[in-house]
Residue, then its C-alpha position, 0 to 999 in steps of 0.5 A: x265650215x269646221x275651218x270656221x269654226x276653229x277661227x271662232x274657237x281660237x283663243x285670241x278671237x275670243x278674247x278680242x270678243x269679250x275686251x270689245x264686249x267688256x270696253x262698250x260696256x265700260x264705256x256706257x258706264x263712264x257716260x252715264x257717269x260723265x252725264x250724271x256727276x261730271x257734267x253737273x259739276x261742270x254746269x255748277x262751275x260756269x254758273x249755269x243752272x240745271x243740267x249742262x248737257x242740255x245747253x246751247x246756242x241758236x242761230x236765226x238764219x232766213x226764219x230758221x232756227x239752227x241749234x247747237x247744243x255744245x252741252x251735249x260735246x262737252x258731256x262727250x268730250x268728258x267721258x272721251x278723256x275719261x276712257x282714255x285716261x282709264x285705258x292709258x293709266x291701267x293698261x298702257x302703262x302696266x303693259x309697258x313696264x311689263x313689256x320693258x321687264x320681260x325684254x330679252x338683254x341685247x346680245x353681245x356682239x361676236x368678236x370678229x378679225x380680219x382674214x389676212x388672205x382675203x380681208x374679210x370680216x370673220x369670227x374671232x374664234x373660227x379656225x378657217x374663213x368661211x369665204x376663202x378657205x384658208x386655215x386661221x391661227x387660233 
């Protein structure tokens, strides 16, 4: 149980927690912001009336009625790239360009040369091949 209780108390599961936590929040706020302004905005444009969200179309089929309320996906659809906008411009690229800052310069290759005893591919700066043994001149 105390192994547990340390895997919860790390800090990168906590931290997962509270960004899960803090996106359904975010996400909730962006869909209410989405059906309250966006989504009347949108039904003012196409001309319709009243709320967009409610809007659809229904097929008659056998005495049946089937309803397919498209203002409802397209509510969705708004605040889907309403989130991904929000994730990619303030999280994606802030931590690319930091990423990008903070990577480490390339190293430079070491100059190597060729054993005249066994042509193997040694350093420059070594003064005896590690493959055949023979002393290297400097």
């Amino acid at each position: 149980m105390s192994g547990f209780r340390k895997f919860l108390l790390r800090g990168n599961v906590v931290d997962l927690a509270v960004g899960i936590v803090i996106g359904a929040a975010f996400g909730a706020v962006v869909t209410a912001f989405s059906a309250s302004f966006i989504t009347p905005l949108v039904g003012l444009l196409a001309g319709a009336s009243g709320d967009f969200s409610t809007k659809g179309f229904t097929l008659h089929h056998d005495g049946k009625a089937l309803v397919f309320p498209y203002g409802k996906f397209v509510n969705a659809l708004i605040a889907f790239v309403l989130i991904a906008a929000v994730v990619y411009f303030f999280v994606v690229v802030p931590v690319n360009k930091l990423m990008e800052r903070y990577k480490p310069a390339p190293d430079e290759p070491t100059p190597v040369k060729e054993c005249p005893e066994c042509l193997s591919s040694i350093a420059a700066a070594a003064r005896k091949c590690a493959y055949c043994a023979s002393p290297q001149a400097a």
